[in-house]
mmCIF file of the N, C-alpha and C atoms, coordinates in Angstrom:
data_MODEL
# 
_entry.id   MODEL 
# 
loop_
_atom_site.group_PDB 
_atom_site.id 
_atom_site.type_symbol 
_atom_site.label_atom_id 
_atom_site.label_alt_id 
_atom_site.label_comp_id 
_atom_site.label_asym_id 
_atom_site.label_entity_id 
_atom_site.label_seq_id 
_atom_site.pdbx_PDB_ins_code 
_atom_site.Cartn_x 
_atom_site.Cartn_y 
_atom_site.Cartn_z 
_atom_site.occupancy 
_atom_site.B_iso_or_equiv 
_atom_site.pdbx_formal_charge 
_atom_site.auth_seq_id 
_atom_site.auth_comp_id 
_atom_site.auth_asym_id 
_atom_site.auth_atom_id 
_atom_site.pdbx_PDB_model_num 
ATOM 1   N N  . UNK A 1 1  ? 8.230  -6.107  -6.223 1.00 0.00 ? 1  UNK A N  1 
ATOM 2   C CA . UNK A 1 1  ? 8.031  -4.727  -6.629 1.00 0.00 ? 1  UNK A CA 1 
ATOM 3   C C  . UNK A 1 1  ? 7.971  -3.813  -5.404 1.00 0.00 ? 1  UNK A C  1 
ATOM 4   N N  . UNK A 1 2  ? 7.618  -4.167  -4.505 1.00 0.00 ? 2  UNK A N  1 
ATOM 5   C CA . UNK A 1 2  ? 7.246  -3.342  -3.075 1.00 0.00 ? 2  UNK A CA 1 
ATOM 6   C C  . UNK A 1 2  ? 8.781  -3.203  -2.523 1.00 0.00 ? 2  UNK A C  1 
ATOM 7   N N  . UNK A 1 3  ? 9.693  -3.768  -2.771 1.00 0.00 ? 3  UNK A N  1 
ATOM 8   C CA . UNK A 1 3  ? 11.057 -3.500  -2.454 1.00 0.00 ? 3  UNK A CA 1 
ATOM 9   C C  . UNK A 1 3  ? 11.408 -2.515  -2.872 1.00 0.00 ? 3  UNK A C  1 
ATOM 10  N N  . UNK A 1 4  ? 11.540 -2.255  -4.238 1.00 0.00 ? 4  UNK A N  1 
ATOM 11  C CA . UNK A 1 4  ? 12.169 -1.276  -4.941 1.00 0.00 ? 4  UNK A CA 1 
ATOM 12  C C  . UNK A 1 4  ? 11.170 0.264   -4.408 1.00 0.00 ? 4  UNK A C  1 
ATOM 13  N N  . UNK A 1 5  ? 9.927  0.089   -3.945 1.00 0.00 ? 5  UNK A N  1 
ATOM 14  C CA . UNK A 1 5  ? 9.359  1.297   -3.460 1.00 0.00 ? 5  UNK A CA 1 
ATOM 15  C C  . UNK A 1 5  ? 10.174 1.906   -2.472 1.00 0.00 ? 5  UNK A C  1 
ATOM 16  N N  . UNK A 1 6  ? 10.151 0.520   -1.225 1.00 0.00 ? 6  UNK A N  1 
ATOM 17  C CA . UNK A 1 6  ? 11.367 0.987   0.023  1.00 0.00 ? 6  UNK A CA 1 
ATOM 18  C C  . UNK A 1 6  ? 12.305 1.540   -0.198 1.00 0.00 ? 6  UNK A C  1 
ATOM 19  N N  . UNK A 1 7  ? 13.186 0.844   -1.440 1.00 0.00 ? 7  UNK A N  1 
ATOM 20  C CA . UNK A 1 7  ? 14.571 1.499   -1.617 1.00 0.00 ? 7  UNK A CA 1 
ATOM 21  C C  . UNK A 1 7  ? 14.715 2.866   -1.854 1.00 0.00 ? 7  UNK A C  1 
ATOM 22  N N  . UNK A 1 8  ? 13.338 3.046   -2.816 1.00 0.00 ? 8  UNK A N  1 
ATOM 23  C CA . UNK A 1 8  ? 13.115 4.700   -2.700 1.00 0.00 ? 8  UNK A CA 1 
ATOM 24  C C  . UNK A 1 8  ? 12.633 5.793   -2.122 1.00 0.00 ? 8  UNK A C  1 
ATOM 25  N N  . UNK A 1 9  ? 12.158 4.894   -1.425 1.00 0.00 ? 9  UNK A N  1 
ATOM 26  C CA . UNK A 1 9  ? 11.475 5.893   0.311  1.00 0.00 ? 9  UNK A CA 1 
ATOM 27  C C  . UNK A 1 9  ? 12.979 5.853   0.790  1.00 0.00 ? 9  UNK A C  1 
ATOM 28  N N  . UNK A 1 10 ? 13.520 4.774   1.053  1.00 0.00 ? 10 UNK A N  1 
ATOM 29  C CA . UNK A 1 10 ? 14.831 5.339   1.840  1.00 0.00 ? 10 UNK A CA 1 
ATOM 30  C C  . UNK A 1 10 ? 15.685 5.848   1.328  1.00 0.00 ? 10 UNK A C  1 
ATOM 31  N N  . UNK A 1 11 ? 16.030 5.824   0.223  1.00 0.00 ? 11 UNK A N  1 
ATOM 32  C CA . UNK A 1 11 ? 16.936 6.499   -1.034 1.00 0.00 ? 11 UNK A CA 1 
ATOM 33  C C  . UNK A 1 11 ? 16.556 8.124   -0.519 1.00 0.00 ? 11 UNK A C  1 
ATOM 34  N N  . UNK A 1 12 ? 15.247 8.129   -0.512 1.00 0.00 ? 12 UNK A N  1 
ATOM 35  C CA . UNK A 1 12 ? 15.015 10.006  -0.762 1.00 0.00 ? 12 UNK A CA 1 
ATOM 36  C C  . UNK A 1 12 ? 14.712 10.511  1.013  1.00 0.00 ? 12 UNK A C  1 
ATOM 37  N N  . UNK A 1 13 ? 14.022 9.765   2.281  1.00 0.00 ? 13 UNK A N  1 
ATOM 38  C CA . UNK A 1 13 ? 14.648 10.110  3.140  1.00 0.00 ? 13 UNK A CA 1 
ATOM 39  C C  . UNK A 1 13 ? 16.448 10.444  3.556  1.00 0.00 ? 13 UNK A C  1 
ATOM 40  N N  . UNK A 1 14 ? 16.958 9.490   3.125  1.00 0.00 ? 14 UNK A N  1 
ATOM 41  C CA . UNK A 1 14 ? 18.596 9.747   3.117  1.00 0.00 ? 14 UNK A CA 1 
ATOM 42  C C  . UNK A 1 14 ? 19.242 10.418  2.236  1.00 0.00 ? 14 UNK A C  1 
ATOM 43  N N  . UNK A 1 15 ? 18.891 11.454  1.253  1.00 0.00 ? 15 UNK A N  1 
ATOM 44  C CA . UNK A 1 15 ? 19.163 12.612  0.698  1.00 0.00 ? 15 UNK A CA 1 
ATOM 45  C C  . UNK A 1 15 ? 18.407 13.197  1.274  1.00 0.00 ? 15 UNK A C  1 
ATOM 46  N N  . UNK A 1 16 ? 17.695 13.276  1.937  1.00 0.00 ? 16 UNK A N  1 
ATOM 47  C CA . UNK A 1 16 ? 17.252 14.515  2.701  1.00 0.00 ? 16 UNK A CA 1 
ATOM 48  C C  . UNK A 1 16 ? 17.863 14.557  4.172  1.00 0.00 ? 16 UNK A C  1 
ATOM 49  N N  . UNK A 1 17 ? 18.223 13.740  4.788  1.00 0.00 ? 17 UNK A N  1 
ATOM 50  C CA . UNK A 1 17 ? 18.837 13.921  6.133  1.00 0.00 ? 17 UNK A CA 1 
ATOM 51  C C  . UNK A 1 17 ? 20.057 14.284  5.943  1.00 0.00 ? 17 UNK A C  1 
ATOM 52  N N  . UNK A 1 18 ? 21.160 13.517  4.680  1.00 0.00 ? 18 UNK A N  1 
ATOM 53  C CA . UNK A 1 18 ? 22.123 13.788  4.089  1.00 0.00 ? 18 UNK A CA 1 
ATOM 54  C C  . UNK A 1 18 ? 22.278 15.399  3.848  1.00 0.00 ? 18 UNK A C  1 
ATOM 55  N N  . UNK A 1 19 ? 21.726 15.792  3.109  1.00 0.00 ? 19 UNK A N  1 
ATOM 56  C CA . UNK A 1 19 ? 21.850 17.184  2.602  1.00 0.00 ? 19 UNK A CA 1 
ATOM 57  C C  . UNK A 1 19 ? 21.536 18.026  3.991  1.00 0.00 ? 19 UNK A C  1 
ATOM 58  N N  . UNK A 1 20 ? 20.611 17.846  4.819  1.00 0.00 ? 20 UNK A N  1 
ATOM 59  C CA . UNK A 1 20 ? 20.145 18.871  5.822  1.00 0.00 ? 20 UNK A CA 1 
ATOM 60  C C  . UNK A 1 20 ? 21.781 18.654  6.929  1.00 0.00 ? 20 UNK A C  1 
ATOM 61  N N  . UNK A 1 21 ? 22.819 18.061  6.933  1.00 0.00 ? 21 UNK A N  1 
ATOM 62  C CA . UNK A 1 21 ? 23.732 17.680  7.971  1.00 0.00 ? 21 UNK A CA 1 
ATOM 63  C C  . UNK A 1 21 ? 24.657 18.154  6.759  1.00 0.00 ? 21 UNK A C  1 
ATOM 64  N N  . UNK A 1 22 ? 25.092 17.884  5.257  1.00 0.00 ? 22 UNK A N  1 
ATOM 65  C CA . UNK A 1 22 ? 25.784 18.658  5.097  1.00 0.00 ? 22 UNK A CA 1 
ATOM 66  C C  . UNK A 1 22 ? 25.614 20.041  4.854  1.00 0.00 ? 22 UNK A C  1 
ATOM 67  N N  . UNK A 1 23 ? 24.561 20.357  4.663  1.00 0.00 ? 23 UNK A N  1 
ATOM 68  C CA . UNK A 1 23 ? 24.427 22.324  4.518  1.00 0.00 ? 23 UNK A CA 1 
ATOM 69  C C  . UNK A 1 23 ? 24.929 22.743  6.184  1.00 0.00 ? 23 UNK A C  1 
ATOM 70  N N  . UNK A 1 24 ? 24.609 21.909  7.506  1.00 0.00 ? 24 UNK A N  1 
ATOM 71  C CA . UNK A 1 24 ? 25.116 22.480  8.354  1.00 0.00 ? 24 UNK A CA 1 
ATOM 72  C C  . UNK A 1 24 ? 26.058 22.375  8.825  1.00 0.00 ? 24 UNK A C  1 
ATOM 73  N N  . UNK A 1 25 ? 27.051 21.119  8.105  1.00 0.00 ? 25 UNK A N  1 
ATOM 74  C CA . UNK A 1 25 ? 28.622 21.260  8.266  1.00 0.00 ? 25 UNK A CA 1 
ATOM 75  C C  . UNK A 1 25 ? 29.088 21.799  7.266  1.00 0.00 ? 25 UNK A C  1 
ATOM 76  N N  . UNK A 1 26 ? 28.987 22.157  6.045  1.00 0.00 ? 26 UNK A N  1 
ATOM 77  C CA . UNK A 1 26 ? 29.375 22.842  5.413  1.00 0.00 ? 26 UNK A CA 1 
ATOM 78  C C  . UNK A 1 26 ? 29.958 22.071  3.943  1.00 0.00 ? 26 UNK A C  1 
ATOM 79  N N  . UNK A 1 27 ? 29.301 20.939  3.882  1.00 0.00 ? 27 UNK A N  1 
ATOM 80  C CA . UNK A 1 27 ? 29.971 19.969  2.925  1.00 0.00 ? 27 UNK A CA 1 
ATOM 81  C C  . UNK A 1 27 ? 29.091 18.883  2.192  1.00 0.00 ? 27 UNK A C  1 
ATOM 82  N N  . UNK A 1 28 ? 28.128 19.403  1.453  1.00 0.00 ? 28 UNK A N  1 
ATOM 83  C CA . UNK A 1 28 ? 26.760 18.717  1.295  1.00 0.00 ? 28 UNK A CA 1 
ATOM 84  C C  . UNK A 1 28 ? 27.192 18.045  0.091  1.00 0.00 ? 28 UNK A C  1 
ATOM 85  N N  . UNK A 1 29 ? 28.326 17.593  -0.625 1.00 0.00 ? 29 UNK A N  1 
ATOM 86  C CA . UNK A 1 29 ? 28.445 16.491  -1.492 1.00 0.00 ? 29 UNK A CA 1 
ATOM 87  C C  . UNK A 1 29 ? 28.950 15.503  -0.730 1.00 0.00 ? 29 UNK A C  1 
ATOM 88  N N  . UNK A 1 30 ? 29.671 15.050  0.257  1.00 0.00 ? 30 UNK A N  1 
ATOM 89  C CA . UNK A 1 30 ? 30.099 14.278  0.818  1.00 0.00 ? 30 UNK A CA 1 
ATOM 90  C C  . UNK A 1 30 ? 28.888 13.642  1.767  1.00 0.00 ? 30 UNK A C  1 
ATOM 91  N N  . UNK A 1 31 ? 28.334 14.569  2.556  1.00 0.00 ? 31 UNK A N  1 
ATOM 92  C CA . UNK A 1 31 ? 26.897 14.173  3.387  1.00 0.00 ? 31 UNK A CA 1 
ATOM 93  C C  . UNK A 1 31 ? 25.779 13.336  1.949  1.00 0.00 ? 31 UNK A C  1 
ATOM 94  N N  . UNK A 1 32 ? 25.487 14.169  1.193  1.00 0.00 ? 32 UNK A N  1 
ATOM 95  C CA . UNK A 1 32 ? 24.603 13.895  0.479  1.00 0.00 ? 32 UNK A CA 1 
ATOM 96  C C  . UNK A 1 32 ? 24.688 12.480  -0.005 1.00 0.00 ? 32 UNK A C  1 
ATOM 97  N N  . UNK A 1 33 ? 25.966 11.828  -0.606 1.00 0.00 ? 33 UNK A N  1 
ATOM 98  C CA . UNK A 1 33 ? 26.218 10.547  -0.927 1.00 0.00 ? 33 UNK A CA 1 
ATOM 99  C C  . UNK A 1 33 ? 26.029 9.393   0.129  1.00 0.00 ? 33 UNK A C  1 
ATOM 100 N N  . UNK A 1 34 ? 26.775 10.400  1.272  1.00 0.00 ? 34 UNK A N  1 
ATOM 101 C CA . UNK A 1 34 ? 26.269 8.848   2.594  1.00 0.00 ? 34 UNK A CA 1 
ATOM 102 C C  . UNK A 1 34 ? 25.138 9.021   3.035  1.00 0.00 ? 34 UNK A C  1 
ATOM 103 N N  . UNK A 1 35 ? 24.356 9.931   2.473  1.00 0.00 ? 35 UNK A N  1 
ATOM 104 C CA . UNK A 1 35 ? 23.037 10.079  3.200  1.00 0.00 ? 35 UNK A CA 1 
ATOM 105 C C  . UNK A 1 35 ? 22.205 8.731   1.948  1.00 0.00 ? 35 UNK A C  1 
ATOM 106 N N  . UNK A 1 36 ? 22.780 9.309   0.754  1.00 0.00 ? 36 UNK A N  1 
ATOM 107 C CA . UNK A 1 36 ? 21.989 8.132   -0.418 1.00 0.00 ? 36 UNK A CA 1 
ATOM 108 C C  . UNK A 1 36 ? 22.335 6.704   -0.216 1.00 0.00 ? 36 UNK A C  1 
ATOM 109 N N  . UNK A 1 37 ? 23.474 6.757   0.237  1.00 0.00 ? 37 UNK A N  1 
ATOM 110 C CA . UNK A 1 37 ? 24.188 5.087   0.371  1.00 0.00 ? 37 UNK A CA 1 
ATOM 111 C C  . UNK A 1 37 ? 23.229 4.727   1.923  1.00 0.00 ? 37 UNK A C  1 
ATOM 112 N N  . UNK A 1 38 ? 23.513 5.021   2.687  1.00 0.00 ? 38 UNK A N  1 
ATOM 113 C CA . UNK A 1 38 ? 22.875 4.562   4.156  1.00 0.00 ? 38 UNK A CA 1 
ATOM 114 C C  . UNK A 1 38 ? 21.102 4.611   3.740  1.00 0.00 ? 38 UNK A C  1 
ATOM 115 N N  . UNK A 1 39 ? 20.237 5.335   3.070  1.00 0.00 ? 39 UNK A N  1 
ATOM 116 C CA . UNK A 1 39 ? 18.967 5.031   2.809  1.00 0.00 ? 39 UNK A CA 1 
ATOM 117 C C  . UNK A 1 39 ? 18.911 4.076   2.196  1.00 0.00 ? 39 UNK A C  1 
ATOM 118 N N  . UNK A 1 40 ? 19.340 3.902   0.804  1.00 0.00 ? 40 UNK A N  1 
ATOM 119 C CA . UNK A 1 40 ? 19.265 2.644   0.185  1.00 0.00 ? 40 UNK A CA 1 
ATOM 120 C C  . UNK A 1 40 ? 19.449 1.616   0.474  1.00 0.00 ? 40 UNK A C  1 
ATOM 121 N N  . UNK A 1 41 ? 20.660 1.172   2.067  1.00 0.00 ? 41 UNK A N  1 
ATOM 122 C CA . UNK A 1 41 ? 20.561 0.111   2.527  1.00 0.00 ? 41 UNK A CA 1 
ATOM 123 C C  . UNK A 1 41 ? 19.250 0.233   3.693  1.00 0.00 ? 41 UNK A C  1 
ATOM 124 N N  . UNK A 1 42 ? 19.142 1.422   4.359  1.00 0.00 ? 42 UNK A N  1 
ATOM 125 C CA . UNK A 1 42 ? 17.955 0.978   5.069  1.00 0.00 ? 42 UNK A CA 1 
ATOM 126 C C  . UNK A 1 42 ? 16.635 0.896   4.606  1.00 0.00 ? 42 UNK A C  1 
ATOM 127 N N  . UNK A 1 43 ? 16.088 1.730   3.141  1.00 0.00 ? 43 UNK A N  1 
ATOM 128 C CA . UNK A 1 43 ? 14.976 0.849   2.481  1.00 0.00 ? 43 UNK A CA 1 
ATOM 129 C C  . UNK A 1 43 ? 15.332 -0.017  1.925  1.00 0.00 ? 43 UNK A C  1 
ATOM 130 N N  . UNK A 1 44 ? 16.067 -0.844  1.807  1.00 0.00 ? 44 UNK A N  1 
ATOM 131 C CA . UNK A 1 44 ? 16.077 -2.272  1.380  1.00 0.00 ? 44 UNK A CA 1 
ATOM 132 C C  . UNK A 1 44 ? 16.041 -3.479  2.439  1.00 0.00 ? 44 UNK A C  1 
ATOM 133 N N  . UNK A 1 45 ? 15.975 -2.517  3.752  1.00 0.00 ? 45 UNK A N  1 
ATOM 134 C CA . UNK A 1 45 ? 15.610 -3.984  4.657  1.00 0.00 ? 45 UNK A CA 1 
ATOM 135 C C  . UNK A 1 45 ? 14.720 -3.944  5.414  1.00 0.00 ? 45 UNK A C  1 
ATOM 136 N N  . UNK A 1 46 ? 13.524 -2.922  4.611  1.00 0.00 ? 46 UNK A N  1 
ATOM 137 C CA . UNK A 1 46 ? 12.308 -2.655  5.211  1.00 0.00 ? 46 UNK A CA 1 
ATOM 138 C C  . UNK A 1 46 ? 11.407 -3.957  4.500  1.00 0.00 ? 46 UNK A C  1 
ATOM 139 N N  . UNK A 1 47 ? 10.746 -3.787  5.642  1.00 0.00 ? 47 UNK A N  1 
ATOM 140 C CA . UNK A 1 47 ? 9.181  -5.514  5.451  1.00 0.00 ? 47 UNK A CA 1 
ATOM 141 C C  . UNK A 1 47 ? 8.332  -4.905  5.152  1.00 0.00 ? 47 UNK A C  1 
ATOM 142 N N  . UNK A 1 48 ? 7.878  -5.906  4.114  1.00 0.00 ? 48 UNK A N  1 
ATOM 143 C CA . UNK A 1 48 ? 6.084  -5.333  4.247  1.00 0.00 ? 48 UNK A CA 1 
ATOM 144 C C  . UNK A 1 48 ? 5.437  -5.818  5.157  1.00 0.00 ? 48 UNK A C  1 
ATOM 145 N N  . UNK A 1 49 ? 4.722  -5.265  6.004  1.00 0.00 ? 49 UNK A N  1 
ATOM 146 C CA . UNK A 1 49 ? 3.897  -5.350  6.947  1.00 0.00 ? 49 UNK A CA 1 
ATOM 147 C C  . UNK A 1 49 ? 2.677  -5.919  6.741  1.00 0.00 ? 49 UNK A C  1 
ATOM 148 N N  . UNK A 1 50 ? 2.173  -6.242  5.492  1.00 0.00 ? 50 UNK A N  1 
ATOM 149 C CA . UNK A 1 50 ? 0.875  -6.915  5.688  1.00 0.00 ? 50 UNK A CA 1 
ATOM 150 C C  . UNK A 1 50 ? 1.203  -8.362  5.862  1.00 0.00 ? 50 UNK A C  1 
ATOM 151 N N  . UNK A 1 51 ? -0.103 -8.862  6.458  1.00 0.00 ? 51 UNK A N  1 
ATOM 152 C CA . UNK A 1 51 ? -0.150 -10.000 7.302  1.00 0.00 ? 51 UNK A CA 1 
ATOM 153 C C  . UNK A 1 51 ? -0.421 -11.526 6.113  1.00 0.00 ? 51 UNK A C  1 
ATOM 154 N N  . UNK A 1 52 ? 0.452  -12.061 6.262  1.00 0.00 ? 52 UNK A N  1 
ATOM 155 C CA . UNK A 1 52 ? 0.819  -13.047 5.407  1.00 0.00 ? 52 UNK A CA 1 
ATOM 156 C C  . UNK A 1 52 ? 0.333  -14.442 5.931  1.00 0.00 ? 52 UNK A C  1 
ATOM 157 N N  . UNK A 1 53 ? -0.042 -15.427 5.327  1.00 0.00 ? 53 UNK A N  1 
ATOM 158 C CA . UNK A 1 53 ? -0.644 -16.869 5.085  1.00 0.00 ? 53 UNK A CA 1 
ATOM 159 C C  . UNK A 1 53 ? 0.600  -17.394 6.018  1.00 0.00 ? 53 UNK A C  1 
ATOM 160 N N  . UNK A 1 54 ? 0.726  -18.521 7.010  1.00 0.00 ? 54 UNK A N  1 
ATOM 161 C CA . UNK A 1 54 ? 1.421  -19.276 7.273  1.00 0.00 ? 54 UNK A CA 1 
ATOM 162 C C  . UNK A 1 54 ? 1.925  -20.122 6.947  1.00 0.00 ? 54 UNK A C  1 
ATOM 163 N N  . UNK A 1 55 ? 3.425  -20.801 6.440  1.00 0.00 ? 55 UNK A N  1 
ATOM 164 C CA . UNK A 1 55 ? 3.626  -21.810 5.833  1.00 0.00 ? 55 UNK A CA 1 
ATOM 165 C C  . UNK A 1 55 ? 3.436  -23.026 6.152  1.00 0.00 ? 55 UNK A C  1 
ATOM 166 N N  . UNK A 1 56 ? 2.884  -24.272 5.976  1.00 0.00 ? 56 UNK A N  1 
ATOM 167 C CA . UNK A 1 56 ? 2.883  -25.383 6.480  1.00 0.00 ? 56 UNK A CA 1 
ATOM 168 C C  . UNK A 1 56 ? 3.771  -25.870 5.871  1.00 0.00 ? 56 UNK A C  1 
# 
């Protein structure tokens, strides 16, 4: 379940970096999509950080 959070932290950081680069090139459907595609892969290869049991 903590995955699908990432995907949407990065999903909605990358419509927002997306959109802020196309309003200043002038082309915010094209930005906006690679901004959604490139978040969604980078919250999906975010870790959870809490500290986990060691496997034996």
């Amino acid at each position: 379940m903590k995955n699908k959070k990432n995907v949407g932290l990065g999903m909605a950081l990358g419509m927002a970096v997306g959109t802020a680069i196309g309003v200043a090139l002038d082309n915010v459907g094209v930005w906006l999509t690679i901004g959604l595609a490139l978040g969604a892969g980078i919250g999906s290869r975010f870790k959870d950080n809490k500290k986990r049991e060691p496997k034996n």
